[in-house]
DRENDO-1510 file (C-alpha; in Angstrom, 1 decimal, always signed):
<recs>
REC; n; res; u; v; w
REC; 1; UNK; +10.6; -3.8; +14.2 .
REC; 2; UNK; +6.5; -3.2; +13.7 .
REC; 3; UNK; +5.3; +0.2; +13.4 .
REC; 4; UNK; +2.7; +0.8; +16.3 .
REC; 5; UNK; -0.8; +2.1; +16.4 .
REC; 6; UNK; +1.3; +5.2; +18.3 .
REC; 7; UNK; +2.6; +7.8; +16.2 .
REC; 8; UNK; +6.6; +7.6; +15.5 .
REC; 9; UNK; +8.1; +10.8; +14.2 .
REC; 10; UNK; +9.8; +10.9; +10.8 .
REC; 11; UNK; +13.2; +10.6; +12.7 .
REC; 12; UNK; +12.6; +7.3; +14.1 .
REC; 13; UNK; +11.3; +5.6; +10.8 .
REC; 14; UNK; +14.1; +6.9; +8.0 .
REC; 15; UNK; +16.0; +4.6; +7.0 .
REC; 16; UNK; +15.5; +2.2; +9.8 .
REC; 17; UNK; +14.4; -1.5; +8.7 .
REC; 18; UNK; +10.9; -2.7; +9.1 .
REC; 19; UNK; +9.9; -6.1; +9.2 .
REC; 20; UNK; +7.3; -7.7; +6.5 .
REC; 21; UNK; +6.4; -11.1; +6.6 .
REC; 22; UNK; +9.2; -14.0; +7.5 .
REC; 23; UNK; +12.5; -12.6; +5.9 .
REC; 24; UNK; +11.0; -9.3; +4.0 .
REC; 25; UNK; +11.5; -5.4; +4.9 .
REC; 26; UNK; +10.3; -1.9; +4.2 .
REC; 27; UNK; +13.0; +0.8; +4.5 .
REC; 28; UNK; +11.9; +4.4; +4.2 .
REC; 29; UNK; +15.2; +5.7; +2.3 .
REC; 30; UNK; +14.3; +9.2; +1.8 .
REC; 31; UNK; +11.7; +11.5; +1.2 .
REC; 32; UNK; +11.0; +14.8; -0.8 .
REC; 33; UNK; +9.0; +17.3; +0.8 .
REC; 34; UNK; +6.4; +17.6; +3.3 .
REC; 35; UNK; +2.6; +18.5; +3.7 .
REC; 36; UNK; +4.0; +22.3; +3.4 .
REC; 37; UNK; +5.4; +21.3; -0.3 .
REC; 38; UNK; +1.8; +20.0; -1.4 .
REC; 39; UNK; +0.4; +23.8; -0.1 .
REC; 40; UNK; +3.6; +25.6; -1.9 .
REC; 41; UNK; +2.7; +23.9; -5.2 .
REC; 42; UNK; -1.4; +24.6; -5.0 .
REC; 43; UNK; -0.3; +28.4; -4.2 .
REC; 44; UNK; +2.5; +28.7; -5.9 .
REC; 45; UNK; +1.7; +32.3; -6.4 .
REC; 46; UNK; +2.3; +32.7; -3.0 .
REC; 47; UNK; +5.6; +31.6; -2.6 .
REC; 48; UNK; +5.7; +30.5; +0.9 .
REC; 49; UNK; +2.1; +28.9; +1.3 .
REC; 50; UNK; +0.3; +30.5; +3.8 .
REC; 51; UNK; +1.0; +31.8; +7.1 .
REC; 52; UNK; -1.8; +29.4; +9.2 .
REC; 53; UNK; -1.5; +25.9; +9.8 .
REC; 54; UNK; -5.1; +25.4; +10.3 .
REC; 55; UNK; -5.4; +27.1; +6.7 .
REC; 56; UNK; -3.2; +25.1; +5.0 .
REC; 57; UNK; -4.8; +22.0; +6.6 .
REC; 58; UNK; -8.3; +23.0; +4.9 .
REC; 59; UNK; -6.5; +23.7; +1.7 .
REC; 60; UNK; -4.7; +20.2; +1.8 .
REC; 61; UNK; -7.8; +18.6; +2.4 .
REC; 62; UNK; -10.2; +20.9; -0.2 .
REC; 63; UNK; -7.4; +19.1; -3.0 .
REC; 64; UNK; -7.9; +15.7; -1.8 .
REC; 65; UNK; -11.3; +16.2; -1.1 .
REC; 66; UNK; -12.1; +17.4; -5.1 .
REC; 67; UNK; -9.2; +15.6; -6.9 .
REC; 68; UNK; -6.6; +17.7; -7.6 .
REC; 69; UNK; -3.9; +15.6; -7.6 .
REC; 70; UNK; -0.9; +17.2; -9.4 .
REC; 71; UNK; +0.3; +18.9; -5.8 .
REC; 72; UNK; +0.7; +15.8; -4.0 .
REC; 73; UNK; +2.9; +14.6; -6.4 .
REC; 74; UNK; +5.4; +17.4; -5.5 .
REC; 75; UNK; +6.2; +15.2; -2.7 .
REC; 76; UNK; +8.0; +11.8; -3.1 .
REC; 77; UNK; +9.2; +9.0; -1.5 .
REC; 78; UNK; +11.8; +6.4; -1.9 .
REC; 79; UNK; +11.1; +2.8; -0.3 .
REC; 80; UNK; +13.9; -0.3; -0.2 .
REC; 81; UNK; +11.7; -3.4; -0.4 .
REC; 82; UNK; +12.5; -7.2; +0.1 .
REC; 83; UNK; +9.5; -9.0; -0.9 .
REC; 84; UNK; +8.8; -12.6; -2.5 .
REC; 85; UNK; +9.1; -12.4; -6.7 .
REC; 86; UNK; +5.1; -13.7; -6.4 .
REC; 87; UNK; +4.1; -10.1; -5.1 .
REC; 88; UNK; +6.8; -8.1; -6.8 .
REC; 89; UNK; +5.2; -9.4; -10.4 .
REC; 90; UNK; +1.9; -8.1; -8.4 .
REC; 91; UNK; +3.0; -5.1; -6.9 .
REC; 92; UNK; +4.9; -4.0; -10.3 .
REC; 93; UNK; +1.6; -3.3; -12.0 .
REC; 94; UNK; +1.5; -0.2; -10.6 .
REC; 95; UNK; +3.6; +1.6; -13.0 .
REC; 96; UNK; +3.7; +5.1; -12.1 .
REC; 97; UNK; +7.3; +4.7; -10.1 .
REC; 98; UNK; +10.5; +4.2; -10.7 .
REC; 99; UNK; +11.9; +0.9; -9.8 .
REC; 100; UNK; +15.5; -0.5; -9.6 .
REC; 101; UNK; +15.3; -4.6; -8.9 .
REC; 102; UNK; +18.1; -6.9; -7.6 .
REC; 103; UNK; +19.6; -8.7; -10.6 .
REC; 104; UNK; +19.7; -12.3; -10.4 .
REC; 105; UNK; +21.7; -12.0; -13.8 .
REC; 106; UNK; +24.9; -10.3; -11.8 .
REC; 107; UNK; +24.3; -11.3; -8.8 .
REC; 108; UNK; +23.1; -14.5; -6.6 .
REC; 109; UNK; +19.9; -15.0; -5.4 .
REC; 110; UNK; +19.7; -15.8; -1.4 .
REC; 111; UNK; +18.8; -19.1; +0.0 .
REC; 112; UNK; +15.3; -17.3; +1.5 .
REC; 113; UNK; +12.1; -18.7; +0.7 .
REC; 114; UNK; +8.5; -17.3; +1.5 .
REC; 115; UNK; +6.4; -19.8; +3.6 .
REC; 116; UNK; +3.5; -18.8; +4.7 .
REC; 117; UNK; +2.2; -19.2; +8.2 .
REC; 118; UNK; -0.8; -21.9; +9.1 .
REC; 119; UNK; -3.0; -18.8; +9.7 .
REC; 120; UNK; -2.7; -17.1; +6.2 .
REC; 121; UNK; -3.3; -20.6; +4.5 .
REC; 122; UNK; -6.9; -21.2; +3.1 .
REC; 123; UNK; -9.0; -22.6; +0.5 .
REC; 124; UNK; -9.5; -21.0; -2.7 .
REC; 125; UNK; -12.8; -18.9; -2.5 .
REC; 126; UNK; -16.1; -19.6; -4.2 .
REC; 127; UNK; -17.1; -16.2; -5.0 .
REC; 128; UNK; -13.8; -14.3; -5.5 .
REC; 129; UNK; -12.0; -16.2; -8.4 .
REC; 130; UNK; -9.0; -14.3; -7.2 .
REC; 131; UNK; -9.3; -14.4; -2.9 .
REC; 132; UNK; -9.0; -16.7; -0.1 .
REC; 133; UNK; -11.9; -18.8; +2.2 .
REC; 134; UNK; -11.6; -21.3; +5.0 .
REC; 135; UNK; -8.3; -21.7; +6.5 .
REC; 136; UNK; -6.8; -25.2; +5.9 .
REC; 137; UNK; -7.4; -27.8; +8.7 .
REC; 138; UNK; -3.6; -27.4; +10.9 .
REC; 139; UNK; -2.7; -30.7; +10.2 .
REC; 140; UNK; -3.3; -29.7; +6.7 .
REC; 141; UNK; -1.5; -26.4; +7.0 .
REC; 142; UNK; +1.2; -27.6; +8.5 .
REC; 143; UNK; +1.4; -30.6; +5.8 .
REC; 144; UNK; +1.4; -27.7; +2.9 .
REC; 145; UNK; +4.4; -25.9; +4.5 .
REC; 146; UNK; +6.2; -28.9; +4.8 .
REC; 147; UNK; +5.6; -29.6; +0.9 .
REC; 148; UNK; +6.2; -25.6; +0.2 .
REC; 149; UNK; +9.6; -25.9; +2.0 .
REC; 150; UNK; +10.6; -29.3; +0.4 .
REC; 151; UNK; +10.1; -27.8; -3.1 .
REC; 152; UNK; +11.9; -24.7; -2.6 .
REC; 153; UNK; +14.9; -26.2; -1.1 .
REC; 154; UNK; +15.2; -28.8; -4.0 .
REC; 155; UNK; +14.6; -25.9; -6.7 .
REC; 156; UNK; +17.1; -23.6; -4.3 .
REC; 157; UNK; +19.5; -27.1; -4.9 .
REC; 158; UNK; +19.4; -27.0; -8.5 .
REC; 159; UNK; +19.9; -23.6; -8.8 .
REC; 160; UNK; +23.1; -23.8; -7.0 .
REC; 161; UNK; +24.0; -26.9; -9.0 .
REC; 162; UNK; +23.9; -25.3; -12.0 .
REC; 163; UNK; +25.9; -22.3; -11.0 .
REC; 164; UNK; +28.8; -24.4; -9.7 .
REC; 165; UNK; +29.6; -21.4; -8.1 .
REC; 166; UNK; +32.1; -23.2; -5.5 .
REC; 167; UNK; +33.5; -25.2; -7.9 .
REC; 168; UNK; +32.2; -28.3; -7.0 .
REC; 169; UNK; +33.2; -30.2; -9.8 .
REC; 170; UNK; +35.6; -28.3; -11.8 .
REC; 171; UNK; +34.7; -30.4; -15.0 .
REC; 172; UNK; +31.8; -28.7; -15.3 .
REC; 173; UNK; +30.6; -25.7; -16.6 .
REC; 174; UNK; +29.2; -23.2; -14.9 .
REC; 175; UNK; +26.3; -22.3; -16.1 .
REC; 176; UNK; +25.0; -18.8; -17.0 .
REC; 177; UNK; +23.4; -17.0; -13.8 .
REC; 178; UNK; +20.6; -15.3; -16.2 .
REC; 179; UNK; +20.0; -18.8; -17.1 .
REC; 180; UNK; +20.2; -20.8; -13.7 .
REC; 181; UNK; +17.8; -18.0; -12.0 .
REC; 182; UNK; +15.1; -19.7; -15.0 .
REC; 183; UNK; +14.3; -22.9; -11.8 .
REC; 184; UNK; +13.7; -20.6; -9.0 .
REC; 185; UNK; +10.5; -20.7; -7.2 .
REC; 186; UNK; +8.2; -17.4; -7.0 .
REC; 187; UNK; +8.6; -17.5; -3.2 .
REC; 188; UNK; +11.7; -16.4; -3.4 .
REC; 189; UNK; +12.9; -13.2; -2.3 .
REC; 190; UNK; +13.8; -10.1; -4.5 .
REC; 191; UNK; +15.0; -6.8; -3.3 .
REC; 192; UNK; +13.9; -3.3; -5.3 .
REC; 193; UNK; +14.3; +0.4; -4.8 .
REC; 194; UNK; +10.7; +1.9; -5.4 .
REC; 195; UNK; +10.4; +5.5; -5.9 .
REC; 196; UNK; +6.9; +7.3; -6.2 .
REC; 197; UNK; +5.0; +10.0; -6.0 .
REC; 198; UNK; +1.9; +10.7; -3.1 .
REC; 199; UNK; -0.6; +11.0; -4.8 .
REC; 200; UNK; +0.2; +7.7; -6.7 .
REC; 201; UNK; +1.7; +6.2; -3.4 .
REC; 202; UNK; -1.9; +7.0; -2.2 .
REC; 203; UNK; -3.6; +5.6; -5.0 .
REC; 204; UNK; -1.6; +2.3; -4.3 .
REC; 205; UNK; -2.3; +1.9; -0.7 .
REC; 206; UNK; -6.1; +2.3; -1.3 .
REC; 207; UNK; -5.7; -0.6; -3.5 .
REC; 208; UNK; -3.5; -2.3; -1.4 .
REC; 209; UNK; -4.8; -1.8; +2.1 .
REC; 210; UNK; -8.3; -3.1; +0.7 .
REC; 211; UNK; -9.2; -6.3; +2.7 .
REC; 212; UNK; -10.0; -7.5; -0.8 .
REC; 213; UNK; -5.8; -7.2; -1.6 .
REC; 214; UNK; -4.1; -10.4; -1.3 .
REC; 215; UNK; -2.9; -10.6; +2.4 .
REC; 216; UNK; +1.0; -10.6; +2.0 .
REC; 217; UNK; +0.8; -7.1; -0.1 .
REC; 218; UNK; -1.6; -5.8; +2.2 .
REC; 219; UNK; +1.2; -6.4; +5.2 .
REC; 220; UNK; +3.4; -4.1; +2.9 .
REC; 221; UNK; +0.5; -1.3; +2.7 .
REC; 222; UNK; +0.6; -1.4; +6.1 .
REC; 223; UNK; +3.9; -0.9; +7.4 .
REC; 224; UNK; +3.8; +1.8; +4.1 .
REC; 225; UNK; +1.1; +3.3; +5.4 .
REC; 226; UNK; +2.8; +4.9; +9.0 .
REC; 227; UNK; +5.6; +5.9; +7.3 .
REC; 228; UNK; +3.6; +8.0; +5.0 .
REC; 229; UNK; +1.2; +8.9; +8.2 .
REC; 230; UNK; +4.6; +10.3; +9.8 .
REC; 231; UNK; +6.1; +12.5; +6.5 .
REC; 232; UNK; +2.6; +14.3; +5.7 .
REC; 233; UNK; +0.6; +13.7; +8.6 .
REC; 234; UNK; -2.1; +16.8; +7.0 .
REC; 235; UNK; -2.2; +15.1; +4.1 .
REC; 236; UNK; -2.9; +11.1; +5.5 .
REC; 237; UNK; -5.7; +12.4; +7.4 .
REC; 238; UNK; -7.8; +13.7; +4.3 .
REC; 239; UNK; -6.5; +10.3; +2.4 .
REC; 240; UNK; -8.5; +8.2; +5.3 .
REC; 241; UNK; -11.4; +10.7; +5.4 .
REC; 242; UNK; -11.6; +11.0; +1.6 .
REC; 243; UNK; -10.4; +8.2; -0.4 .
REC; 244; UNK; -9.4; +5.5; +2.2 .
REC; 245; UNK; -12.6; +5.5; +4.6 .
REC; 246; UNK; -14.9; +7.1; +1.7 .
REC; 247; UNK; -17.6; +4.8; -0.1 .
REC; 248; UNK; -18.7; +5.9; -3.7 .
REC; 249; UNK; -21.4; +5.6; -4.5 .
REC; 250; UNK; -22.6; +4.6; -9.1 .
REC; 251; UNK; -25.4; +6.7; -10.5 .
REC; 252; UNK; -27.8; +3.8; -9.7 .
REC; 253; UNK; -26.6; +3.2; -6.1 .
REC; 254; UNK; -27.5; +7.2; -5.4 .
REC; 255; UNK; -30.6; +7.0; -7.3 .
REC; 256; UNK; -31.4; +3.7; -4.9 .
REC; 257; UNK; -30.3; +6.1; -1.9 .
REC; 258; UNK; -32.7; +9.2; -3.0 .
REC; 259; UNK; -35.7; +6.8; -3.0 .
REC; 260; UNK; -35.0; +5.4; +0.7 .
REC; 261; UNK; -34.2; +9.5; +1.6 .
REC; 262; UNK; -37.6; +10.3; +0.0 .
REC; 263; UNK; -39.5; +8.7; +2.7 .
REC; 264; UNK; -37.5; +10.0; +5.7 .
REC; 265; UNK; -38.5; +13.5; +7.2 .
REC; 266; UNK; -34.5; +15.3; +7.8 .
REC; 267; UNK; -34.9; +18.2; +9.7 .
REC; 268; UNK; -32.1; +21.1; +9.1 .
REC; 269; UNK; -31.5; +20.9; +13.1 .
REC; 270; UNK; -30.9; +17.1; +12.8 .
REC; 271; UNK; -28.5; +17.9; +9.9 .
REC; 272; UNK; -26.3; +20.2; +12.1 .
REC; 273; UNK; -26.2; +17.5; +15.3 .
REC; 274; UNK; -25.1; +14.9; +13.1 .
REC; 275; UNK; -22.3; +17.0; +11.3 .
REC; 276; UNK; -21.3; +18.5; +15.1 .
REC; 277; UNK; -21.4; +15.0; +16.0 .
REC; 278; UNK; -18.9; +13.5; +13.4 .
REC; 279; UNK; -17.0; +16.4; +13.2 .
REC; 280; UNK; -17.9; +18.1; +10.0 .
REC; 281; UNK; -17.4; +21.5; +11.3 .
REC; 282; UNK; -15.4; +23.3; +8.6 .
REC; 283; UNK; -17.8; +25.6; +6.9 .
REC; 284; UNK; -16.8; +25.3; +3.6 .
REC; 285; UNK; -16.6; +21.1; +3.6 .
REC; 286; UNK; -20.1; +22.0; +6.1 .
REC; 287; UNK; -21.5; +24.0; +2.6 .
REC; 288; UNK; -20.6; +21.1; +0.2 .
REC; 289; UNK; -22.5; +18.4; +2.1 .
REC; 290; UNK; -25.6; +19.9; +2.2 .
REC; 291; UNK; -25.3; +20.2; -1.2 .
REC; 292; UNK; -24.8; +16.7; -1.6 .
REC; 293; UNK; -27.5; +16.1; +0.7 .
REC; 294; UNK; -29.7; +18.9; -1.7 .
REC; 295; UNK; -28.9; +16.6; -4.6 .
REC; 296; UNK; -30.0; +13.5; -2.8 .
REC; 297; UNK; -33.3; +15.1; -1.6 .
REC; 298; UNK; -34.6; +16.3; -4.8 .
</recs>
């Protein structure tokens, strides 16, 4: 069950069961708080927040917009994931949650193996050590799925073999499941409970959403990402506007910029038709970028 380009209210996403990849899923188990909880904790003076939407929008995206992160993280959400152990040993490097995993040592690991479709097969790249290139040939592809699903079979084989868990030959031992799990391939599927902050959720879907990521994490970002677009929908909008859609820039790259700015004439009229054009209308967000654009123009 995709999430669409459409918006889907929180109702319709909580704890229903997403699809991700050939036998993964993303459940949204629960969430704490809402875009009016990151507004309570940045005026917590105030109780309540304040009484205006429209205000509470600007204030949600004046935090986002200068990094103060502490009052997204007084919302939090709780994710069910079954994902291949290959981008669970990725994904856990982000260590600001709280994860519970499946235990292969209790429990048995299902017969489900990762294989990834012709279209998602490639060459190692050139220039990233770490990315993808060309797509394989299909008769190539299709040769490398059938070796991919050969070897996880026969390591899926000997796994069960050395559980004996049916008792197929009672003279022989049965063989410790935290031991056994040691011949399973990485393409195997893991389930976890993931519970995390926004503003670290946030910080991991920029990373993860980046069409540098690897592409079967970035499938995960992305069914992620509407669920989070449909529990703080004020606060999504100033992640795409400020961190998600944003370029920064070094101190070299802007000192670059300032010396192609130098030889442009910008009139203060043009300024204001391109800001009414791309919507930069709030006056205080309108204040701060002509102070960027003051800075550049020096």
């Amino acid at each position: 069950m995709p999430i669409t380009e459409e918006a889907i209210p929180l109702s319709g996403i909580l704890g229903k069961k997403f699809d991700v990849l050939d036998h993964g899923f993303v459940v949204l188990v629960d969430v704490m708080g809402d875009d009016s909880s990151i507004v309570q904790a940045a005026r917590v003076s105030y109780g309540k927040g304040t009484k205006s939407v429209s205000v509470d929008r600007e204030l949600i995206r004046y935090l986002m917009r200068h990094r103060h992160t502490s009052p997204f993280e007084m919302v939090e959400f709780k994710f069910h994931v079954k994902l291949p152990i290959f981008v669970a040993r990725q994904w856990i490097r982000h260590r600001t949650a709280n994860v519970n995993e499946y235990s292969a040592r209790y429990s048995i690991l299902d017969r489900e193996f990762y294989i990834p479709e012709p279209d998602v097969l490639a060459e190692q790249s050139t220039v990233d050590r770490q990315g993808r290139d060309m797509l394989l040939p299909k008769e190539e592809a299709e040769k490398v799925r059938s070796l991919m699903q050969k070897n996880s079979e026969k390591a899926y084989a000997l796994y069960e073999y050395f559980l004996n868990e049916e008792d197929e030959d009672p003279n022989r031992s049965k063989l410790a499941r935290e031991l056994a799990r040691i011949v399973i391939p990485t393409n195997v599927y893991t389930q976890w409970y993931w519970k995390i902050d926004l503003h670290n959720l946030f910080h991991f879907l920029s990373l993860r959403l980046d069409v540098k990521a690897q592409y079967e994490i970035r499938e995960y970002a992305k069914v992620m990402t509407g669920m989070v677009k449909a529990a703080v929908p004020v606060a999504y909008e100033a992640f795409e506007d400020y961190r998600l859609n944003a370029i920064n820039l070094s101190a070299k790259e802007v000192a670059i910029v300032k010396t192609f700015l130098d030889k442009v004439d910008i009139t203060e009229e043009e300024i204001k038709a391109e800001c009414d054009s791309a919507g930069l209308t709030n006056k205080l967000e309108l204040r701060e970028f002509k102070e960027k654009l003051q800075r550049l123009l020096k």
